[in-house]
N, C-alpha and C positions, 0 to 999 in steps of 0.2 A: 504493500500500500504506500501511496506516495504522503509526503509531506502534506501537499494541499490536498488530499484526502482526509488525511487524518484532520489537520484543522478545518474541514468541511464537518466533517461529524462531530467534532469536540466542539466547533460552534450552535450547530443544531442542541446537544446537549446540554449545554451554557443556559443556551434560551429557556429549552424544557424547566430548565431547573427556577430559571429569573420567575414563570411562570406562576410554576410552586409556593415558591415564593412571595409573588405580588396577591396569592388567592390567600394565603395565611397569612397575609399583613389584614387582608379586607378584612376575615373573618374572627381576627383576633381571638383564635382558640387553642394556640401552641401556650403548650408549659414550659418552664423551663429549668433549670437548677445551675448549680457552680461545682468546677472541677475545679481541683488542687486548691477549694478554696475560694480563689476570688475570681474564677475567668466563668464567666458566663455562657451558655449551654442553652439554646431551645431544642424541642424536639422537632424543630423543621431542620436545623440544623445537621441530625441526626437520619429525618428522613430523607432530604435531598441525598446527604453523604452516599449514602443507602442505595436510590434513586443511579446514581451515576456509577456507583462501582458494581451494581448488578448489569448495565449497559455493558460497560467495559469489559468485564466477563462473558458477558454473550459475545461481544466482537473481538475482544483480543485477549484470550485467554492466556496466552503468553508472556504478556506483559505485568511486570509486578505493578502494586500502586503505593502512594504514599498519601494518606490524605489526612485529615484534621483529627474526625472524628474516630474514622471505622479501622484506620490502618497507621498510625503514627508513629511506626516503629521504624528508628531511625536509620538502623541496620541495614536497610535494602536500599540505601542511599547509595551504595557503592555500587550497585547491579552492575552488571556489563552487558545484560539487554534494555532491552525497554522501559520506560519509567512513567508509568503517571501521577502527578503530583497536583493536588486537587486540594482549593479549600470551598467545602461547597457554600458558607458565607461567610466573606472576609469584610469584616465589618458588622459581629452578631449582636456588640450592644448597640450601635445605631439600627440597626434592625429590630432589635425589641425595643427601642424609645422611637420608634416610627419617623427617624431619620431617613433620608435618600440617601447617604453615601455609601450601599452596601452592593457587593458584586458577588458573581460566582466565578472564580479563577482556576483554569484547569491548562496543565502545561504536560505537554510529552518530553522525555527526554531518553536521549540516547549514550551508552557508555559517559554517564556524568557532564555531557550537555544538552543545554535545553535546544529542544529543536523547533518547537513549537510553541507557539499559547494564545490563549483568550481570556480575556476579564470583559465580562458579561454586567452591567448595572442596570438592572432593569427598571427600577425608579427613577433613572436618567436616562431612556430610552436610548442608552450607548454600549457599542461591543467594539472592544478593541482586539484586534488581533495581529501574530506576526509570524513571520516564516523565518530561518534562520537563514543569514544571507539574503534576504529578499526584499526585504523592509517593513515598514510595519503601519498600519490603518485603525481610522474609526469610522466606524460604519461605512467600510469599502471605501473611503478617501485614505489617501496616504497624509502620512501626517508626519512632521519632525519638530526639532529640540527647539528651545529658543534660542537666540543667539545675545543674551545676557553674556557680559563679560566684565561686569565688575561687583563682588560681593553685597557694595553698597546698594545696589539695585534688584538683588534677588530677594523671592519672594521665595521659601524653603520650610518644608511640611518634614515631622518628625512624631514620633510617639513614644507610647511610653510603655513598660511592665505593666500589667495585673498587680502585680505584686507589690503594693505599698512602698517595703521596707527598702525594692531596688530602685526609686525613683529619687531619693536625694543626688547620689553621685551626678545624675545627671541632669542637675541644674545650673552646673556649670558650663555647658554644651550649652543649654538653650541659654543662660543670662550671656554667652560669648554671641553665640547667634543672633540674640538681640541690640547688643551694640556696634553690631555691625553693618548687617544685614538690614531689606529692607523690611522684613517683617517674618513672622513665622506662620504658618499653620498647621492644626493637629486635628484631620480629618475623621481619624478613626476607619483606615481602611489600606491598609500597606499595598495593596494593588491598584489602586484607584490614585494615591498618591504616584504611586510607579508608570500610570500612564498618565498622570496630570503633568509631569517630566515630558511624559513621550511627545505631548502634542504642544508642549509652549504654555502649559498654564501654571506652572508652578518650574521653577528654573533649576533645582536640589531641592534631594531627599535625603536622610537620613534614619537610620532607625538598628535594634537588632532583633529578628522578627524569625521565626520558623519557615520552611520550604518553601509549604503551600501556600503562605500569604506573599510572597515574592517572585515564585519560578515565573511563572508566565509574566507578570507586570516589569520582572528584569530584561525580559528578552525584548519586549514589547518597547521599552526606554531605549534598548541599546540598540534596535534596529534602527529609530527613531534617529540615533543619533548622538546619546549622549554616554559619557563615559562612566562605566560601572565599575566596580570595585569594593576594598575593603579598607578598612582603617590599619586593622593589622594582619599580620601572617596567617592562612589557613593555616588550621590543623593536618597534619599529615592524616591519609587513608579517605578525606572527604573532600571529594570535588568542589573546585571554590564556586562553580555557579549554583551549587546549592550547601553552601555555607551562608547561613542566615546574621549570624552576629557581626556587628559595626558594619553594615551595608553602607554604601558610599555614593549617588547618584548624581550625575551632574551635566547641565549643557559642560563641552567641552574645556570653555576656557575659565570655569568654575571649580574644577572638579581637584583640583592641584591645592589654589585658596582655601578649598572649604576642609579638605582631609589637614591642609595646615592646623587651620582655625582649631578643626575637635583634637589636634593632638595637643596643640598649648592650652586647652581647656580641661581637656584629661592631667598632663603635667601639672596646671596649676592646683589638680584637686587633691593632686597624691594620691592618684587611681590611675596610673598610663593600665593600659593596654583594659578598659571596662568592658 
């Protein structure tokens, strides 16, 4: 199967799911609860997941998955076949406060690159997608980076932990971000910010985020345009385009300034390398 096969189906998918989705916002009858605590869980979340890795198995049973809910074991990151890596919504507490900024992001990859992907927003009537090599669209327009070339002038989305207790260290990142920069935002949606990069609406990203809220939204950025990367050294045995911690997004001539920026922001906290 080819490439724009696969992202033929994985965007029909997307959609099914955006669907799902827009009828359990109308009908507000999903429950929900908290894993580890404090990350929030509905059971759309769950069903979607559900929804799309019983698909996947019907068509490509060969293929491992890696997704949010049903499959997050990190282990099969390494595969040396096929990979799907799927967050069925990235963006679940905007989804349960009846926020738009929420998508469904699903990304193929092969021997530890992504080769494909789609982020699907169905409350913003937008699907981006990219091919590897090929470049990258929303809603079938081609779309690229801004051409932003001075910090003072960027507009730069970043997020935060679940986790209360890891959110101090990193306020020295964004109080850096803000005396610099033109301004920040915290969208609550790590794919959505990754293609808000891809098409010129947001100039950098920042963030350290799990697979499936990134894989497709980084390919989709980089076909776009702009330069990906990490703050520091992958880990050995994990392919860096799915190594989620200190992600790095940038138009081109931003992307140098801003990995400066968080590393003397890190150094001033006495937390290099967070």
């Amino acid at each position: 199967m080819t490439l724009e096969q696969r992202l033929e189906r994985a965007t029909e998918l997307a959609r099914q799911a955006g669907e799902r989705m827009v009828q359990a916002r109308e009908e507000q009858g999903f429950a929900h609860h908290y894993k580890k605590g404090d990350e929030l869980v509905t059971d759309i979340d769950v069903a979607i997941d559900t929804f799309l890795a019983e698909a996947l198995e019907a068509e490509f049973p060969e293929d491992a998955r890696l997704t949010e809910e049903l499959s997050p074991e990190r282990g099969v990151i390494g595969t040396k076949g096929g990979l799907w890596v799927i967050d069925p919504i990235d963006g679940t507490v905007n989804f349960a406060h009846g926020l738009r900024h929420v998508a469904v992001s699903i990304a193929w990859c092969e021997r530890g690159k992504i080769q494909m992907g789609v982020v699907h927003a169905p409350f913003l009537g937008e699907t981006f997608t990219a091919i590897r090599g090929k470049g990258a669209w929303l809603n079938g327009e081609s779309i690229s980076v801004s051409e932003t070339d001075e910090m003072s002038r960027a507009l730069v989305a970043t997020g935060f932990p679940y986790n209360r207790d890891s959110r101090p260290p990193l306020l020295k990142r964004l109080s850096a971000m803000l005396l610099v920069c033109q301004d920040v935002r915290r969208n609550g949606s790590a794919a959505l910010d990754l293609c808000d990069v891809a098409c010129g609406r947001l100039d950098a990203y920042y963030e350290s985020v799990s697979p499936w809220d990134f894989a497709a939204g980084l390919l989709i950025a980089r076909e776009a345009g702009a330069r990906t990367g990490h703050l520091y050294r992958c880990p050995d045995g994990i392919p860096d385009e799915l190594y989620g911690e200190n992600i790095v997004v940038a138009s081109p001539a931003l992307h140098a300034p801003l990995k400066r920026l968080l590393e003397e922001a890190d150094a001033s906290s006495g937390l290099p390398g967070l």
